[in-house]
Each structure stands twice: as C-alpha cells, then as structure tokens.
N, C-alpha and C positions, 0 to 999 in steps of 0.2 A: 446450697447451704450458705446463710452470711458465713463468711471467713472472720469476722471482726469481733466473734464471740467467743469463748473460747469452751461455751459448752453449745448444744441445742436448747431450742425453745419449743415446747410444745404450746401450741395456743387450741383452748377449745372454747365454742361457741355453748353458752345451757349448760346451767346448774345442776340438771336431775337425773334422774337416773343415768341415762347413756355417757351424757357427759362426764359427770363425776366419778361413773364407776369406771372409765376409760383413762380420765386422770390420777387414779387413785392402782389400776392395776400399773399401770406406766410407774407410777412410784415404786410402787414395792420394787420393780426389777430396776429401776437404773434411782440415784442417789441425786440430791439437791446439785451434787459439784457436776455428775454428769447430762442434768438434765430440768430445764429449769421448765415451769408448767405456769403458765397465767391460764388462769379461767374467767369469763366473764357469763355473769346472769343479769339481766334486765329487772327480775323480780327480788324480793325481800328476805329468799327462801330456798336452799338447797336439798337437794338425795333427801326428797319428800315421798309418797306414798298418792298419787294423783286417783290410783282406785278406791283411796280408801276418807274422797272428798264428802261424799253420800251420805255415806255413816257416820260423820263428824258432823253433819246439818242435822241428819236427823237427830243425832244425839245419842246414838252409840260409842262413839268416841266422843267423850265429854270436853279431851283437851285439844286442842291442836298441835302443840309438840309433840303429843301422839306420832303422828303421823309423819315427823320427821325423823331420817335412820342415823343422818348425821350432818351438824352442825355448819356453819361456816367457820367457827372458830375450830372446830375436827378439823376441818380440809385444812385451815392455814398451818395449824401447828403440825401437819406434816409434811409441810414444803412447799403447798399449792398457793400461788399470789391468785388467790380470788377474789373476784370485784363484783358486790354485786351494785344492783340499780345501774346495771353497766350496758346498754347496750348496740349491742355492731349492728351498723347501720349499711357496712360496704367493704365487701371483699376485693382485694386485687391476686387473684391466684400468678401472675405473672410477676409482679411484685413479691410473692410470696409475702402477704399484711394485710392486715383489717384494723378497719377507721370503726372508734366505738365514741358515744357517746354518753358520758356521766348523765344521768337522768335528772339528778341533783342541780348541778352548778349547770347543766348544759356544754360543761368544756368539753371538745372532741381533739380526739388525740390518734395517731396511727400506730399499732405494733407489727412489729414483723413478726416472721413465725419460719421453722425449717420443715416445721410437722404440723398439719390442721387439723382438727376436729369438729366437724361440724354436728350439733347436736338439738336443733330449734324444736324437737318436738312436733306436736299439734294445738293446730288455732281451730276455736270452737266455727263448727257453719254458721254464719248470720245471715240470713237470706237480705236479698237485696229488696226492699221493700219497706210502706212510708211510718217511722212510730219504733223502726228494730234498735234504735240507738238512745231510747228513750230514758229517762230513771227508774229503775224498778224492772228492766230488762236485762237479766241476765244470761251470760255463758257459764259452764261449772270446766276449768282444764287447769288451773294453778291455784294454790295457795290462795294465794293474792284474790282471784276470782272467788271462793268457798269463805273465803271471810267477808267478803263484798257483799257475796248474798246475805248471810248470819247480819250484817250490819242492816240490811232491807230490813230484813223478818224481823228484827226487835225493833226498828223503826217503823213497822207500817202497823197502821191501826185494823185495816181490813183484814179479814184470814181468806181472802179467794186467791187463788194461787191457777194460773194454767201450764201446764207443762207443754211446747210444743214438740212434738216424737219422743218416739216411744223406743226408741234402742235402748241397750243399756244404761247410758246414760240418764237418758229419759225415765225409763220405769225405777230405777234405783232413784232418782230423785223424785219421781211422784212418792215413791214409798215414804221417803226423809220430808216430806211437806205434809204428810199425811202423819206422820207421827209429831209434828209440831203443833198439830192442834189446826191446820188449815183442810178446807173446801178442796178437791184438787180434781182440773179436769185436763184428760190426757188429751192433744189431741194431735190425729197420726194420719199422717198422709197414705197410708199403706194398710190392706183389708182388716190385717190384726197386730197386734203386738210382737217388737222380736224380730224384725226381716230378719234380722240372724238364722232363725231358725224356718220351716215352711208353714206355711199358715195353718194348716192341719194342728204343727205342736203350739204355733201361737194364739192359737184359740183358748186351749190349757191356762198359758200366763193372763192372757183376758178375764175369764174367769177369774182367779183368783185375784186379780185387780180390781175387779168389781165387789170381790168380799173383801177387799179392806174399805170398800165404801171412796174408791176411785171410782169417776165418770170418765169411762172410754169414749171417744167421738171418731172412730177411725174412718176410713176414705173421705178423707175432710184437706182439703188445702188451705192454711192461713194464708190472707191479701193481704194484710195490714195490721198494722196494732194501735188503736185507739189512743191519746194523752188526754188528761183534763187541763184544763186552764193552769195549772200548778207546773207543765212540764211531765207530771209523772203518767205512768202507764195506767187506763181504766179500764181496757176490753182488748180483747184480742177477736178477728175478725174472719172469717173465711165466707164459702163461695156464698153460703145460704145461710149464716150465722152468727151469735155477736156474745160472746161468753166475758160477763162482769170480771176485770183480774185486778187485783191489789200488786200481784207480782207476776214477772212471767220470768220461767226458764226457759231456755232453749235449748233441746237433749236430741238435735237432728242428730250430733255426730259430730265428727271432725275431721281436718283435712291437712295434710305435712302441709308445714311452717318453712317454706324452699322460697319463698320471694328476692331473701339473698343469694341464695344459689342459682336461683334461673336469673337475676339480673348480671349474676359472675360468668355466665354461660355455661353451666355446671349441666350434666348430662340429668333427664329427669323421663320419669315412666310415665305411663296410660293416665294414674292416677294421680302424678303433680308430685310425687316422692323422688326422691333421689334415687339414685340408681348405682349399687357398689356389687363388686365383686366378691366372691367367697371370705376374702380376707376384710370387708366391709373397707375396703380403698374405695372412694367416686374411682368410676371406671375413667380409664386416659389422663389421672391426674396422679404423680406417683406421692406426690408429699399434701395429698386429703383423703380423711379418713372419714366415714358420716353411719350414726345409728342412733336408731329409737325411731319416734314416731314421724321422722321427718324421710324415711327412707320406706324405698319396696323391697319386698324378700318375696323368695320365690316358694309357692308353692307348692308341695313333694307331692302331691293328689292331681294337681291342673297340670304342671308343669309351666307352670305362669306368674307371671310377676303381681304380688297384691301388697296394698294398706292397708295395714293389718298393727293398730297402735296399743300394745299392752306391755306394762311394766317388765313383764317375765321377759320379751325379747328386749329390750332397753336394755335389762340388766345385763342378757347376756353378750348384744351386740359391744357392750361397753367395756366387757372381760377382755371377748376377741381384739378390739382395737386397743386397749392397752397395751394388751401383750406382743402385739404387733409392735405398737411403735415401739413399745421397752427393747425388742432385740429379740422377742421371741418367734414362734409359730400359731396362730391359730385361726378357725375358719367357723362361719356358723352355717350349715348347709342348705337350710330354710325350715318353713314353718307347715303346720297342716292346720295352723285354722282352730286351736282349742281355745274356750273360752266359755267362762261359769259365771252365773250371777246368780241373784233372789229377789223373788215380792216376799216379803213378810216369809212364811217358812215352807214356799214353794220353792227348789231347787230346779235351774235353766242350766242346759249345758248343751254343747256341740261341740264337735270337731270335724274335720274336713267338708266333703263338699253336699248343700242343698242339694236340692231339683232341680233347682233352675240354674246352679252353677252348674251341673254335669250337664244339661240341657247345653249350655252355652257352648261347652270346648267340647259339643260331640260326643257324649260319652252316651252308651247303652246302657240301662240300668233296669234293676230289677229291685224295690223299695218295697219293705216291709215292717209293720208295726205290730208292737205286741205288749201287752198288758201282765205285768208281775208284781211283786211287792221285796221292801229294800228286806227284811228278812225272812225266815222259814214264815210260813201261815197261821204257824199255831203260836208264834212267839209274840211276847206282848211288843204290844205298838210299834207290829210291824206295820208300815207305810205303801199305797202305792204309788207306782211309776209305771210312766207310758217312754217306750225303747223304741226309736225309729233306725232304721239300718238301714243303708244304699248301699248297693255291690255290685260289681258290673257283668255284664250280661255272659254269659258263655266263660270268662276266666274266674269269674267269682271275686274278682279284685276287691276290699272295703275300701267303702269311696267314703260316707260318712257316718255318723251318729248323731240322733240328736235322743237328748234324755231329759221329760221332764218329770217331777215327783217330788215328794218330801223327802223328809230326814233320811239321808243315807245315798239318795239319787247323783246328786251331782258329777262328784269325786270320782264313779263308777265310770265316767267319760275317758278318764286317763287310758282305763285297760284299751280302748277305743282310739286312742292316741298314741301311743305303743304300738300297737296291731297297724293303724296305719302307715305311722314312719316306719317299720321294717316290712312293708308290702304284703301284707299277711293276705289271704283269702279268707271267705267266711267258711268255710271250712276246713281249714287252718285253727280256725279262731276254736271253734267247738271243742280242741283238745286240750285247750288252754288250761294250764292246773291252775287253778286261782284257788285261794283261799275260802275255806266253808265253815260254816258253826251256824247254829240256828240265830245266835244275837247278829247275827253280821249277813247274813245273806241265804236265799231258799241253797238247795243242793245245784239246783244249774241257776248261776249267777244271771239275773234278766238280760245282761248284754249277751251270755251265750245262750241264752232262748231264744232272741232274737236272731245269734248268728245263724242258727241251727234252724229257722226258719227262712231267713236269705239263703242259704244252703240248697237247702231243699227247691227252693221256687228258682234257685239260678239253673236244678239240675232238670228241674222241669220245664225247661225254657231253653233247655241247647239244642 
C-alpha cells in the first residue's frame, strides 16, 4: 500500500457494467474519507445497456439515453473521480499504477492504485483481411460503435446492408437493418444460424429469418471486402461470391479486451480472458481484481473455463468485486451457459452444454427433442416450441437445453438453468411443481415433456 496517502485508492479500468457496478458496490461500503475511487473510460458513455444496441438501430428504442442506467454525472456525485475519453494505455502491477492517456489533449499521466480493477470488456472480431477497416464497416460492442452505425444509415443513400455471422449479434442486427427499410444478406461461415445452439435448432432461427425477408448465405467464408473509388465499402466478398453492400456489419462475435493484461503479464485462459478466482482477484495478484467480458468463468456443466460475455455476469461479477474490495465477502461460482434472444417474434434460448460441447470434454449423452405448445391446446394463441434436452448417459445428469418457439418459449430456459446449477437429473426434473393454468402453459410444461422423455430414453440405455 503507498503509505503517503492517508486513505486507499481504488483505480478501475471501463465504465460499464463490471466496472461501474464494482465501483459503486465499493461505495456504498467504505466512504469518500476511506476510500477514494478513479475510474477511467476510453469512450463518451457509462453503466450502459451493450445488449440493448440492436434495438436502438433498429428503432425499438427510439432514444439512446435509453439505454444508459446511469450517468457520469451519477457516478461523480457520488464520490467516483471518473474520466472519461480517458484511456490506459499500460499497467505497472509491480508499481502498483497505470499510465492513461486523455484522448482529447493527448496528455498521459501515471496514477497509482492500492486496489485494481480491471474491466476492458470485449473488442468486436475484425477478421484480418483486405477492405475490414473501410468506411461503412462496422463492429456493434459500445455506445460509441451503435451511434457510428445510425450516423452510416442516415448518411448512406444505398439500403443494401450485409451482415457478416450470424451469432447473436449478427441476427439481432440483420433483424435492426431489416426493420430500417434495408436489403439484408446474412452471411455465416457455419451450416445455420446460432452456433449457440445445434444446427438441428438453428435451422428453426433460419427459417424464420427468411420470413422476415433476410437472405441467409451460410457455409460461405468472406475474403475481402470490396471499396469504391470514394474509400467507402461496395461489396463484400467470399469463396464463389460478391454481394453489392452500401454497409456492412460485423456480428462474428467478440473476444476479451486483455492486450493490457497479457502485455502486464497478467495470467490469461485457453480463450485470451483473464483468469480470476472465486473471489474474481487475477489469480497470484493480491491487489487486482477483473470482471465482465474481459475474464473466463468456469463452467458448472464442463467443469471448464469459458468466454462467455453478457451483461447479467458483468453486473454480478461487479457486485462481487466491490464488495470485496469494500471489506466485505463475496464469490461468483460460475456460469452454465444461459442465454435468450429473437428474430422478429421467434423466441432462441439455451443453456448449458451442445453436442458438440459434451462431445469435446467426453461426456456420454442421450439427446432428445420434442414438440409442444407455450399454453394448453385449446387456449387461444397458444404458440409452438421445439424443447431439445442433453442428459448424460447412465446417471441421467441435464447437460443442456435448447428452446426455440414464439411467445412464451424463451423465458421457459430458466426452469433449465435452475435444474442445471443445482445438478438435477432429468428425472429429478419430471417432479418439478412448476406453475400451471391454461393461459400460461399445457399441464406438463414442454421443458418437462421433454425431461420425461430424456428420462425414459437415458433408462432405456443403462
């Protein structure tokens, strides 16, 4: 600890989620006299809402303060020296300081720190290749990026849009390009839509991307992206291919933002994420702390460390580290892999492991699908859903779910997520009192139709 201060300094790396909500629980427990907080952000924009970029293009969210939970002038007036257009360029963990740079003036300056936070999020994929850095090439992961785009679309005269992949990112932004009034052609290096899910359920999301009048182009590899004489983007390119674009996104995905941690010699996973303990401390480092999209968490299903970048562990890796540094106790124990989205008013959802994740770490399984609807049959506009369920071979373990369907599908992943984190069996599952009424769901809830057919086929397989 400097001696020459007469309180701590917390210093944390990223304005958003993880960040902010680890400087703001650190507030609430220790006071301005015991505990002084700099924050710095690179961008224009704080404890924003990064899932909720899609639906502000397309124009579900009409404003963009929308989508911020709370201000920069919030965080100051409660103690936090936050800078933003600020940012760290180079860690000294042996120094205990980081060197940041004003984006503005260019002046760079060193602060020390007794307590770190690192919080850098994720940087969109840009594939190495010639035209990716073009005008009218876009990534969608901040503020800053989501207004960048909206500045293209009311400046470009064309309406052809291509979206390169189709993960989440991807298909919620084909969806937001397609309700702008543009052309949209997806195109995915992978047989369907969704790796998230097995191609079986991504077939489903395909479909329905095609009735909003999206061109899917899947096992297609982009080489290049075409400029016209102007600098700006005309075509984007692959093996046998050349698709006219006025704009292109790029919804490959993302990957933790760790460039200053692996140059600090910070310990890092399989995946390029940082690497922290139950208490979210970098492992062998006692005075840094790192969460959100720039760290691995370990999976309760693999028993493996994954990248796995959504707001919901941000926020809470954010709680844990505050409360840590404040003087308290707390641990996040890892994740199972849940995660929802939509085309238009299809409902995607999963939790824990594919096929070909259980394939990977060995697992035996026994995988079954089955066809229901989100309420009783007789009730009006009831919906259906297709329920996929993994369970392991001989102990019956639930490995995953995936669920796709309309109104009412989605949400139905949690019981799935639940059952998971506390190791349930799919026979386990079948007794589950879940809530019934004909507006809300048949008498056996389709995730327990399903269990109660992985049941069956795991007892006819020992």
């Amino acid at each position: 600890m400097n001696m020459s201060r007469t309180r701590e300094r917390l210093v944390v790396i990223g304005g958003d989620a993880a960040g902010m909500s680890a400087a703001s629980q650190a507030r609430r427990l220790k006071g301005p006299d015991e505990l002084e907080i700099v924050a710095f952000e690179r961008g224009h924009f704080t404890s924003y809402s990064a899932c909720g970029i899609p639906y502000w293009v397309g124009g579900d969210v009409t404003d963009r303060d929308e989508l911020i939970a709370r201000t920069p002038e919030e965080h100051r007036a409660r103690g936090i020296d936050l800078r933003l257009r600020t940012e760290v360029t180079e860690l000294d963990p042996d120094g205990q300081r980081v060197r940041a740079r004003d984006l503005e003036s260019g002046e760079e300056s060193w602060t020390s720190y007794d307590r770190l936070v690192i919080a850098t999020g994720a940087r969109p994929i840009r594939p190495d290749m010639p035209g990716v850095d073009a005008a009218g090439v876009h990534g969608v992961q901040t503020l800053d990026d989501g207004q960048a785009l909206l500045d293209t679309l009311e400046g470009t005269r064309g309406r052809r849009a291509v979206v390169v992949g189709a993960g989440y990112i991807g298909v919620e932004m084909a969806e937001a390009l397609i309700n702008r009034g543009y052309e949209v052609t997806v195109v995915n290096r992978g047989s369907e839509p969704m790796s998230t899910l097995d191609p079986d359920m991504g077939r489903l999301v395909h479909e329905a991307m095609e009735g909003l009048g999206i061109t899917m182009v899947n096992d297609a590899e982009v080489t290049k992206i075409l400029t016209g004489e102007d600098g700006r983007v005309r075509a984007v390119v692959t093996q046998d291919r050349e698709f006219p674009a006025d704009v292109v996104v790029l919804g490959i995905g993302v990957g933790p933002e760790t460039a200053l941690a692996k140059a600090a010699g910070l310990p890092l996973g399989p995946h390029g994420g940082l690497l922290t303990d139950r208490s979210m401390r970098v492992r062998g480092h006692e005075d840094i702390w790192s969460g959100g999209d720039c760290v691995e968490v370990l999976d309760l299903v693999s028993g493996q460390e994954r990248h796995i970048p959504l707001g919901t562990h941000a926020n809470k890796h954010g709680q844990v580290i505050g409360t840590n540094v404040g003087g308290g106790y707390a641990t996040f124990p890892g994740v199972v892999g849940t995660a929802v989205s939509k085309v238009c008013d299809l409902e995607i959802a999963r939790t824990g492991l594919r096929e070909k994740d259980a394939h990977r770490v060995g697992l035996r399984f026994e995988a079954v699908t089955i066809e229901s609807t989100s309420r009783a049959g007789y009730y009006p506009n009831a919906s259906a859903m297709t329920v996929k369920m993994l369970a392991e071979r001989r102990t019956g373990r639930l490995l995953g779910v995936q669920i796709v369907g309309r109104e009412g599908a989605g949400k139905r992943v949690d019981i799935a997520a639940v059952a998971l984190t506390a190791g349930m069996t799919v026979e386990q599952m079948t007794a589950l009192d879940l809530g019934y009424a004909p507006p809300f769901s048949p008498v056996w809830d389709p995730v327990l139709v399903a269990a109660r057919k992985a049941a069956a086929k795991v007892r006819g397989s020992s």
